[in-house]
SEFI-908867 format. One record per residue: residue in one letter; residue number from 1; x, y, z of N, C-alpha, C in turn. Coordinates in steps of 0.2 Angstrom, whole numbers. Example, Ala and Ser with C-alpha at 12.3 -4.5 7.8 and 13.67 -1.06 7.14 Angstrom:
2
 code pos    nx    ny    nz   cax   cay   caz    cx    cy    cz
    A   1    66   -28    39    62   -22    39    66   -16    39
    S   2    64   -11    35    68    -5    36    64     0    39
END
This chain:
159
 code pos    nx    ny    nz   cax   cay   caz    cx    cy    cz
    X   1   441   627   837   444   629   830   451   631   831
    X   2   454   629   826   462   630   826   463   637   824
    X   3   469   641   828   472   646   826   475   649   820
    X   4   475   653   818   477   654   808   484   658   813
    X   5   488   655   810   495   659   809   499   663   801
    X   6   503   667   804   505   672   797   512   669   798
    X   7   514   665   789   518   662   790   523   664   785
    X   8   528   668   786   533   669   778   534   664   775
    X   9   533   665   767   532   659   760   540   658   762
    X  10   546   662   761   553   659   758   554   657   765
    X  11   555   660   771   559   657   774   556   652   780
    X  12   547   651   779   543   646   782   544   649   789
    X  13   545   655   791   546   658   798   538   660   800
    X  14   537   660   806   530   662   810   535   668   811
    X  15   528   672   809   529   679   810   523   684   814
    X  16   518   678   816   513   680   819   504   679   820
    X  17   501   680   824   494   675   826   491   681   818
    X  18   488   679   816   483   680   812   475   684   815
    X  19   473   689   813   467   691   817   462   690   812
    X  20   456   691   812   451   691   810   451   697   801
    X  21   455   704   802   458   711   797   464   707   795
    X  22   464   710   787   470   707   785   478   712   789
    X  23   482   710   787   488   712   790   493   713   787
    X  24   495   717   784   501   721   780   507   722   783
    X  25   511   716   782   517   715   785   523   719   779
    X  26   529   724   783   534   727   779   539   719   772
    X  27   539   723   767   542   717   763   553   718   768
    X  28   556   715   766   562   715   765   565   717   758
    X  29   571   720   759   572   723   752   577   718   750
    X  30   581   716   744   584   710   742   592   713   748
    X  31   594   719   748   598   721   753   598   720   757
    X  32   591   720   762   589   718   769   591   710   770
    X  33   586   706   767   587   700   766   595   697   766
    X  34   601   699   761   604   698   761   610   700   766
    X  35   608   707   768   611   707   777   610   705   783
    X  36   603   702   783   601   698   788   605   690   788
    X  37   606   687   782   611   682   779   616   682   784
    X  38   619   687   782   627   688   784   627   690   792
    X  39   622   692   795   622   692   803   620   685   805
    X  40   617   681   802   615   674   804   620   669   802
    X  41   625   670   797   631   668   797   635   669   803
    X  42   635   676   804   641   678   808   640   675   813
    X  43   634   672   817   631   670   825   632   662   823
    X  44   633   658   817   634   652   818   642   651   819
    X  45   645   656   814   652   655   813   655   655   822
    X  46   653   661   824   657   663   831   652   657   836
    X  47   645   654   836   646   650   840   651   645   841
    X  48   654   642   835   659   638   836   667   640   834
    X  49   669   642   836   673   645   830   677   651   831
    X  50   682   653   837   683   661   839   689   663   835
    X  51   683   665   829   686   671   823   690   674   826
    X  52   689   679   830   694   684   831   701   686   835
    X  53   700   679   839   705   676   842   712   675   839
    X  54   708   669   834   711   667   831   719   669   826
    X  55   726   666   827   731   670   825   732   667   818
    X  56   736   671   814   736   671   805   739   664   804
    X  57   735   658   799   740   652   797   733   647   797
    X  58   736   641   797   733   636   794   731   633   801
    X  59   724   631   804   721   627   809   717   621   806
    X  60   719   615   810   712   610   807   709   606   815
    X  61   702   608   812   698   605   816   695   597   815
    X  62   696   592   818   695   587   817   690   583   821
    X  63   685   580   820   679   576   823   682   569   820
    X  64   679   565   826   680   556   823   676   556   819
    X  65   676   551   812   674   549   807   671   556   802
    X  66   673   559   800   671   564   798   677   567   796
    X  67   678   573   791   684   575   789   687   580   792
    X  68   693   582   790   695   586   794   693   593   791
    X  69   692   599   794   691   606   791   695   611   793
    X  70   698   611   788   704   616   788   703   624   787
    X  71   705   627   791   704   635   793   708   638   793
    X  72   710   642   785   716   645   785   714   654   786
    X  73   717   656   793   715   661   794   721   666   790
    X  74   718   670   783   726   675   780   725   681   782
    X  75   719   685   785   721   692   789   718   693   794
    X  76   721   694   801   716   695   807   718   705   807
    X  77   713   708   804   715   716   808   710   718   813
    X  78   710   724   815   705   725   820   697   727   820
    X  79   694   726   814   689   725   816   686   721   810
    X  80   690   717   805   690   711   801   695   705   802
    X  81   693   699   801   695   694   800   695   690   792
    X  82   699   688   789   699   686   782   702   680   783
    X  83   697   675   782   698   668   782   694   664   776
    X  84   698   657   776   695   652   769   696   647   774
    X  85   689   643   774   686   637   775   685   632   772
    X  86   688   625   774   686   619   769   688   614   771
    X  87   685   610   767   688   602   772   696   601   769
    X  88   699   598   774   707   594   770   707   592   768
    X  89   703   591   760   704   587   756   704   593   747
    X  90   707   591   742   709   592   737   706   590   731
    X  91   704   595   726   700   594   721   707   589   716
    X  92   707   583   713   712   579   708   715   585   704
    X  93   710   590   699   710   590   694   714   599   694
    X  94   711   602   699   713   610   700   721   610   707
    X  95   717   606   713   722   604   717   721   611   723
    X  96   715   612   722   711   617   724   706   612   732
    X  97   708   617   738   703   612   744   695   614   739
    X  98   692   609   741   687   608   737   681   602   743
    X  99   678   607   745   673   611   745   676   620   750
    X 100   678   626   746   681   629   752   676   637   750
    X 101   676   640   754   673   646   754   679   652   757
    X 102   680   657   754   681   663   756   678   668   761
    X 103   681   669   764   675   673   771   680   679   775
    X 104   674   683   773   676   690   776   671   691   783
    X 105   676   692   790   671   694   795   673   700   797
    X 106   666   703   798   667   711   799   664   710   808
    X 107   670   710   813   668   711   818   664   715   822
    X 108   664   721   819   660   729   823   653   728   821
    X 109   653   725   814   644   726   813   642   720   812
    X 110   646   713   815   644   707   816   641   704   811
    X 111   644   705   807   642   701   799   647   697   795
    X 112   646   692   793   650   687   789   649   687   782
    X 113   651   688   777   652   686   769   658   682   768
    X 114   654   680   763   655   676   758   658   677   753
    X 115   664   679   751   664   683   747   668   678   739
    X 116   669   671   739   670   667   733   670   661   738
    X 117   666   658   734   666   650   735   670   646   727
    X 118   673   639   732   676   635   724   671   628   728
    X 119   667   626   723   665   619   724   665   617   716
    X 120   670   617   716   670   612   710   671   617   702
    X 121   671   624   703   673   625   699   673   633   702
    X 122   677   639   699   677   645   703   671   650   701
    X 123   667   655   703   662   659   699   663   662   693
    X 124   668   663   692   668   665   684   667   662   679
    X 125   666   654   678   664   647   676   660   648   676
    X 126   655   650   684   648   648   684   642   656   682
    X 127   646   663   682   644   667   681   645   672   675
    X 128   651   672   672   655   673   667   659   681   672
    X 129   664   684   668   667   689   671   661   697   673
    X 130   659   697   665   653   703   668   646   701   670
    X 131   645   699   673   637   696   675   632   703   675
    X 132   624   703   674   622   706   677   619   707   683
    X 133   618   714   685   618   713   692   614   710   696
    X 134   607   708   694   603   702   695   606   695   696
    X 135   612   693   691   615   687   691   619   686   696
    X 136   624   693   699   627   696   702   625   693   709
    X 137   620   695   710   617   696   718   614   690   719
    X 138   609   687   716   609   678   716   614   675   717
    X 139   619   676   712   625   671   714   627   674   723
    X 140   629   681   722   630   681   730   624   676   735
    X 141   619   678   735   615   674   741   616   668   739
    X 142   616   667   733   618   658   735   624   655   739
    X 143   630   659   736   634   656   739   633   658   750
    X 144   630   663   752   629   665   759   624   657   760
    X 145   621   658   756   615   652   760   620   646   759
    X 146   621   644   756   626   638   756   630   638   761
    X 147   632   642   766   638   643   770   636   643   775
    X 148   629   645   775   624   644   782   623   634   783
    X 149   621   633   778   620   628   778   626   623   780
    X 150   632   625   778   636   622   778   639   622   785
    X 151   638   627   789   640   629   795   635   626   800
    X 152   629   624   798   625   621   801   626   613   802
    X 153   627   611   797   631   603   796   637   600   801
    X 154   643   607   799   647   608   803   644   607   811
    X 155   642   609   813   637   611   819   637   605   822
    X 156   633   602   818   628   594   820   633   589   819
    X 157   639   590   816   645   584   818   650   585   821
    X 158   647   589   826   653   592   832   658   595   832
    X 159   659   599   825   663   602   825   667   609   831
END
């Protein structure tokens, strides 16, 4: 007979063997969830990538057949780094790098945010200026999981 496993719905994670008693696992609060985000951002970004090192201005990393991904570091202080991310290439229409993310990395507490992405149009298009705060925070985690994602991509084409 096969083992039951307890398996988180969102993020499809094994969290542990199953016993025969049920088992009353702690929930995540939308602020947990969403800090845990930005420290598994942080651990992709600095696998490849030494944020902190890094001196203030424009870098680009290139991979064969792939595009290039420009890393315009604009503040490195001492326990932050403020960087935008995106490929060398330009939206026709705005003349905006496109696909590009905004990123704040907080060195001491090992967390990376997101803190504006432009794909294809800015948040306030897609948000409007006063959002609710429900709207607010969704749109945040999306834009962090997309960055995960993208940083993942980045990843697997050697960057």
């Amino acid at each position: 007979m096969g083992e039951k496993w307890i398996v988180d719905r969102e993020t499809r994670l094994v969290l542990g063997r199953a016993s025969g008693r049920h088992i009353r696992l702690p929930r995540l609060s939308r602020l947990s969830y969403l800090m845990g985000l930005y420290a598994e951002n942080f651990r992709k970004l600095n696998s490849w990538l030494p944020v902190r090192t890094m001196a203030p201005g424009v870098h680009h990393l290139e991979v064969e057949g792939s595009p290039a991904v420009r890393v315009e570091v604009i503040e490195q202080h001492r326990f932050t780094t403020e960087l935008r991310l995106s490929y060398d290439m330009t939206d026709t229409v705005t003349g905006e790098y496109d696909p590009s993310a905004h990123v704040r990395v907080y060195h001491d507490t090992h967390q990376t945010e997101v803190t504006h992405c432009y794909v294809g149009r800015n948040w306030q298009d897609a948000i409007g200026m006063s959002p609710p705060r429900d709207m607010l925070y969704a749109h945040r985690l999306q834009m962090n999981v997309f960055f995960g994602k993208w940083l993942d991509y980045l990843h697997q084409q050697g960057y």
